[in-house]
Each structure stands twice: as structure tokens, then as C-alpha cells.
C-alpha positions as CSV (number, residue, x, y, z in Angstrom):
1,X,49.6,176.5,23.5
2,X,51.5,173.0,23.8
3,X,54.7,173.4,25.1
4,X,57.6,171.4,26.5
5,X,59.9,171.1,29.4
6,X,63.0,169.2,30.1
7,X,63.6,168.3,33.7
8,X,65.9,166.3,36.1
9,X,64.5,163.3,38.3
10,X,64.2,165.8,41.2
11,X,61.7,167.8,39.3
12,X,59.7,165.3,37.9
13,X,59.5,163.9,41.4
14,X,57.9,167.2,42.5
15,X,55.5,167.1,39.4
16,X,54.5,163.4,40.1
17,X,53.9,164.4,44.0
18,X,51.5,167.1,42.8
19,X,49.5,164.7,40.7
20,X,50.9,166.2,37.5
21,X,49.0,169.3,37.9
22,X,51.9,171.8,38.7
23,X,55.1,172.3,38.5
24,X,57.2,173.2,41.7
25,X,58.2,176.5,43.2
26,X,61.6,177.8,41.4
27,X,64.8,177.8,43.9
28,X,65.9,181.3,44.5
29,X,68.7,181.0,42.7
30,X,66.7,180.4,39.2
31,X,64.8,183.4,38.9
32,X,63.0,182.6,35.8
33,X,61.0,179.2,34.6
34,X,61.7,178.6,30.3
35,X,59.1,176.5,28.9
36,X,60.1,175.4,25.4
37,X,58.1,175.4,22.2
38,X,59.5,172.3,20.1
39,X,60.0,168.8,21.7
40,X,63.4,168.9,19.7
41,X,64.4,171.6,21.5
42,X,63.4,169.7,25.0
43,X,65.0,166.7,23.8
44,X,68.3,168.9,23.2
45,X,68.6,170.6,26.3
46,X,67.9,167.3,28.1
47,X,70.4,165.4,26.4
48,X,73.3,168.2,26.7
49,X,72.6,169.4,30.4
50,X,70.5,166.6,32.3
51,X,71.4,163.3,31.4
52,X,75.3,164.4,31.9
53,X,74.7,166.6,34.8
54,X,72.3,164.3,36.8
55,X,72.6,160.7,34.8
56,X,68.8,161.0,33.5
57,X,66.6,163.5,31.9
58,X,63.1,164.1,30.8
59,X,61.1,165.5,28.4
60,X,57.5,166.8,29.5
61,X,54.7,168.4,27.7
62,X,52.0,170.6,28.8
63,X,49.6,172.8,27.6
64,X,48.5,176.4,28.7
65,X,46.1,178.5,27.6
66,X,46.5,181.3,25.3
67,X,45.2,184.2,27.3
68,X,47.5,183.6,29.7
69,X,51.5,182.5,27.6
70,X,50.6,185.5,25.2
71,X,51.2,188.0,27.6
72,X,55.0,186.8,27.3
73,X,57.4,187.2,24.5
74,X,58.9,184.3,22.3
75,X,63.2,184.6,23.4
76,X,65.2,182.7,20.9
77,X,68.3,182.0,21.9
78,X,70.4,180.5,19.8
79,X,69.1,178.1,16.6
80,X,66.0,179.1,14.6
81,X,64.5,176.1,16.8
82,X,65.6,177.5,19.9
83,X,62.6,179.1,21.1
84,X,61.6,179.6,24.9
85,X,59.4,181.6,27.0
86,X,60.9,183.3,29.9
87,X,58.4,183.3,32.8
88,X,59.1,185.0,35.7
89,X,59.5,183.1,38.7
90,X,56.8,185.1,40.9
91,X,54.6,183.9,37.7
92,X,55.0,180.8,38.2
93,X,51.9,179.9,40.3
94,X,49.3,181.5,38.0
95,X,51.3,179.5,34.5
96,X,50.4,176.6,37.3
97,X,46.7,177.8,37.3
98,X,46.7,178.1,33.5
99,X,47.7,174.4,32.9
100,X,44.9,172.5,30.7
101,X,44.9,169.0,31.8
102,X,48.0,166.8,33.5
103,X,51.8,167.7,32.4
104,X,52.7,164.4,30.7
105,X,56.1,162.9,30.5
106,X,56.7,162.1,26.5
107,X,60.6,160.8,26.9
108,X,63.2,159.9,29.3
109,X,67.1,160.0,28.5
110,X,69.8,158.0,30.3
């Protein structure tokens, strides 16, 4: 399953320290980690909370295999293109596991 992710500088940071491979722990304040399914959507979420929050955003894709994102529920949560998956953060290490390949950066906001 491809999927996307918009993320701050800090994060990215993280992803770049760990080779692209993973993405890091969750703080304990965001108990669940929402992988999007369109890069519209990424793009959206980036542009509207990112960019004005922290000045620059980013748009990542991924992809995970099936056996493991299909044990979790589509959410939509707003638009018909608003589609996420709400991964718990205590799942987050095995999603890391599941990862096919590098998490590559597609588009940067500013």
C-alpha cells in the first residue's frame, strides 16, 4: 500500500537521521500516527498546518505492506479525499518494520 505523510522539519530530520528507514517514536502527547492515502491530501494538511505553524512542510511517501495496513480501518474525516489510517502509537515500531524500501520526500512547502 503507497501511502503519504506530511511532516515538519523536525520530523523529517528524525527520518533522514535513521537513513529513511523509519519514522520516529510519537511524543506522548500524540497518541496515534495518521498516514494518508492521497498525496493531495498530504499536500493539504501540509500547506494548512505546517508551513503556517513551523514556516515549512513536507510531503513523504512510503509504502507498507498489505498484511500488515489491512489490519487497520480506512477513517475519513472530512472530504471524500480525506482518508487516513489511524495507527496506534504502541504500533508504531512494527508499521516501521513493515516499511518496503526508503520513505522518500516527494514535496516541500514554504
Amino acid at each position: 500500500m503507497l501511502l503519504f505523510r506530511p511532516v515538519n522539519q523536525a520530523e523529517l530530520d528524525l527520518i533522514i537521521q535513521n537513513d529513511w528507514k523509519k519514522f520516529p517514536p510519537r511524543l506522548p502527547e500524540q497518541a496515534i500516527f495518521y498516514p494518508v492515502l492521497n498525496e493531495a491530501y498530504a499536500e493539504q494538511i501540509t500547506r494548512e498546518w505546517n508551513v503556517p505553524a513551523f514556516g515549512i512542510g513536507h510531503v513523504l511517501r512510503f509504502e507498507l505492506k498489505d498484511d500488515f495496513i489491512q489490519k487497520y480501518e480506512v477513517q475519513k474525516v472530512g472530504l471524500d479525499h480525506h482518508l487516513e489510517y489511524w495507527i496506534p502509537a504502541e504500533d508504531l515500531e512494527g508499521m516501521n518494520r513493515n516499511i518496503v524500501g526508503k520513505i522518500e520526500l516527494i514535496n516541500t512547502f514554504k
